[in-house]
C-alpha positions in Angstrom: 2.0 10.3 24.6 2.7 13.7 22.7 5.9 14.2 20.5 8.4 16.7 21.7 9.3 18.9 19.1 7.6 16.5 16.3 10.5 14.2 17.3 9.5 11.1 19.6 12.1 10.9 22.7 13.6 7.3 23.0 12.5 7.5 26.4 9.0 7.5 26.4 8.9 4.9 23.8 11.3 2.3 26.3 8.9 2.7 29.4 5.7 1.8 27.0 4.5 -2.2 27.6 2.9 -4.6 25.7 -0.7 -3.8 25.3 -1.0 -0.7 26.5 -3.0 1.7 25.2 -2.2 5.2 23.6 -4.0 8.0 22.4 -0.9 9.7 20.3 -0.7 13.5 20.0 1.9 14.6 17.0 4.2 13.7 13.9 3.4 10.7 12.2 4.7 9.8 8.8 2.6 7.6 6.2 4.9 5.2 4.0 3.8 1.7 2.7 5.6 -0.7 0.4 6.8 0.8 -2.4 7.8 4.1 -0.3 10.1 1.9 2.3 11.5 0.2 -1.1 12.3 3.9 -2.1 13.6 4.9 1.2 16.0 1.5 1.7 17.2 2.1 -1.8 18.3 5.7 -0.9 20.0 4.4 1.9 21.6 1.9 0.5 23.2 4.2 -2.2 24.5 7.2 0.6 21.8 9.3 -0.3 20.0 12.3 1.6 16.7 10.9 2.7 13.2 13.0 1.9 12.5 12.8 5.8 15.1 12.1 8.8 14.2 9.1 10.2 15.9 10.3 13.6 12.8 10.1 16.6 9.8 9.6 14.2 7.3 6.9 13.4 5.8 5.6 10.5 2.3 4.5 10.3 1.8 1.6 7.5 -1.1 3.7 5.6 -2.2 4.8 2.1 -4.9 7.5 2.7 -7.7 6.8 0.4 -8.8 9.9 -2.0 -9.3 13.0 0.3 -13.3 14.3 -0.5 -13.3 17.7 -1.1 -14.8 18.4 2.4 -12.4 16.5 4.3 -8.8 17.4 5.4 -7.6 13.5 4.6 -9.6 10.2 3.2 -9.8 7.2 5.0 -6.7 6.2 6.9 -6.8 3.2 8.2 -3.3 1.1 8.6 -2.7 -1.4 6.5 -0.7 -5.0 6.8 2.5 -4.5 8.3 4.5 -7.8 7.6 4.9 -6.7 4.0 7.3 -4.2 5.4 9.5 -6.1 7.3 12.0 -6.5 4.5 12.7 -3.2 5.1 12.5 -2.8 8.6 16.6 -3.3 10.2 17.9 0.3 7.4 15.3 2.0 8.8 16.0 1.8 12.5 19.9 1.5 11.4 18.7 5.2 10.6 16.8 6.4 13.6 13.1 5.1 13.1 11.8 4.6 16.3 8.4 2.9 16.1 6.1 1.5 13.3 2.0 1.3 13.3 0.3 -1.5 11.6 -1.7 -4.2 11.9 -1.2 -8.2 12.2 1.8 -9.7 13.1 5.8 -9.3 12.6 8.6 -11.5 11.9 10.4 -13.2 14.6 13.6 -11.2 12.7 11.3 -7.5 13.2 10.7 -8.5 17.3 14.3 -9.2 17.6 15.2 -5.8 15.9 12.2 -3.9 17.5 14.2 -4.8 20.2 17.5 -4.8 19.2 17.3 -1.0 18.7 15.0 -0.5 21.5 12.0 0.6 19.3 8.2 -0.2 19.3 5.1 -1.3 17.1 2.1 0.0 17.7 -1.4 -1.6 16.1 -4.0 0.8 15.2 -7.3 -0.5 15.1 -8.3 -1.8 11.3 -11.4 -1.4 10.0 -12.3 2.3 11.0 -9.8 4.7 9.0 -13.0 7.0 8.3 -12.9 7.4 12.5 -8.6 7.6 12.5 -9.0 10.2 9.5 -11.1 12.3 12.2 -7.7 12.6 14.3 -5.5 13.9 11.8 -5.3 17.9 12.1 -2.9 18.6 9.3 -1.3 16.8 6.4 1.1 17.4 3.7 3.2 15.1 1.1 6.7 15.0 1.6 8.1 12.7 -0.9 7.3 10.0 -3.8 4.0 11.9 -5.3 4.2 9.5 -8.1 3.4 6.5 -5.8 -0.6 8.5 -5.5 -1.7 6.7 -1.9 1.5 5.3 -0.9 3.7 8.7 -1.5 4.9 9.9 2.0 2.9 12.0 3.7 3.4 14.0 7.2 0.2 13.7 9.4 0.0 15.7 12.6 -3.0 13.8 14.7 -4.5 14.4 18.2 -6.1 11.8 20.2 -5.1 8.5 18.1 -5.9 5.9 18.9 -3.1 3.0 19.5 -2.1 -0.4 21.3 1.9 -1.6 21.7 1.7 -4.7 19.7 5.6 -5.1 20.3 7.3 -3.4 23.0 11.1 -2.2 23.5 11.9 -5.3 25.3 10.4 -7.4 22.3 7.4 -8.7 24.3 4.4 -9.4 21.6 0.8 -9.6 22.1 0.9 -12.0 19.6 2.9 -14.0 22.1 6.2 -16.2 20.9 6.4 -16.4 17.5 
């Protein structure tokens, strides 16, 4: 699947299924815990967001320090139930997927498909191999938070399974 215009199309998202696999060409945006915290607060007070939410998705990553040689360090994704606080202002504001690992809330399934969205796993363990499919980076937002600042990866080729798709159905099965 390739982003249109960096911007995902609700469509292509809605016709993915439940443990399918994707090799993802485009716009993805890092942000773990203490960037979503930053992000819900700034919705919660009426203020302009660092990045519009509107089509994209975030990957659940902190990019280790980037060698000299590299473009990124290692980027694998990191535990994605720690974000699921934060998960219902996010699609309220046009998020349309999320990329982890491990499982999500019954609440998250029901709003992954509540707002007709998806969550993708990315394979844990080999962010030295998902760093090899990033072809440009560049911090947007939250420096101070080092790893877990915002950061706007373009990647070819990466490699991803629908954990959760549209229509809420779960490889991890009912929760």
């Amino acid at each position: 699947m390739k982003s249109r215009r960096n911007n995902f199309l609700k469509g292509d998202l809605i016709k993915l299924r439940c443990y399918q696999e994707v090799l993802f060409s485009g716009v993805l945006y890092t942000a773990r815990d203490q960037a979503h915290k930053k992000l819900v607060v700034l919705i919660e007070n009426g203020k302009k967001l660092p990045v519009d939410l509107k089509g994209t998705i975030i990957y659940y990553c902190g990019p280790t320090a980037t060698p000299k040689e590299k473009l990124i360090g290692s980027c694998g994704p990191t535990t994605s139930s720690r974000m699921d606080e934060f998960v219902e202002p996010l699609l309220k504001a046009g998020l349309l997927g999320m990329i982890g690992k491990g499982r999500r809330s019954k609440r998250v399934r029901e709003l992954i498909k509540r707002y007709k969205a998806v969550y993708f796993v990315a394979p844990a363990g080999c962010g030295a191999l998902l760093a090899q499919k990033v072809i440009s980076k560049k911090l947007i937002a939250f420096k101070e938070l080092g790893a877990e600042a915002i950061c706007k990866l373009e990647v070819k080729g990466f490699p991803l399974i629908v954990a959760i798709d549209s229509k809420g159905r779960s490889i991890y099965g009912d929760l």
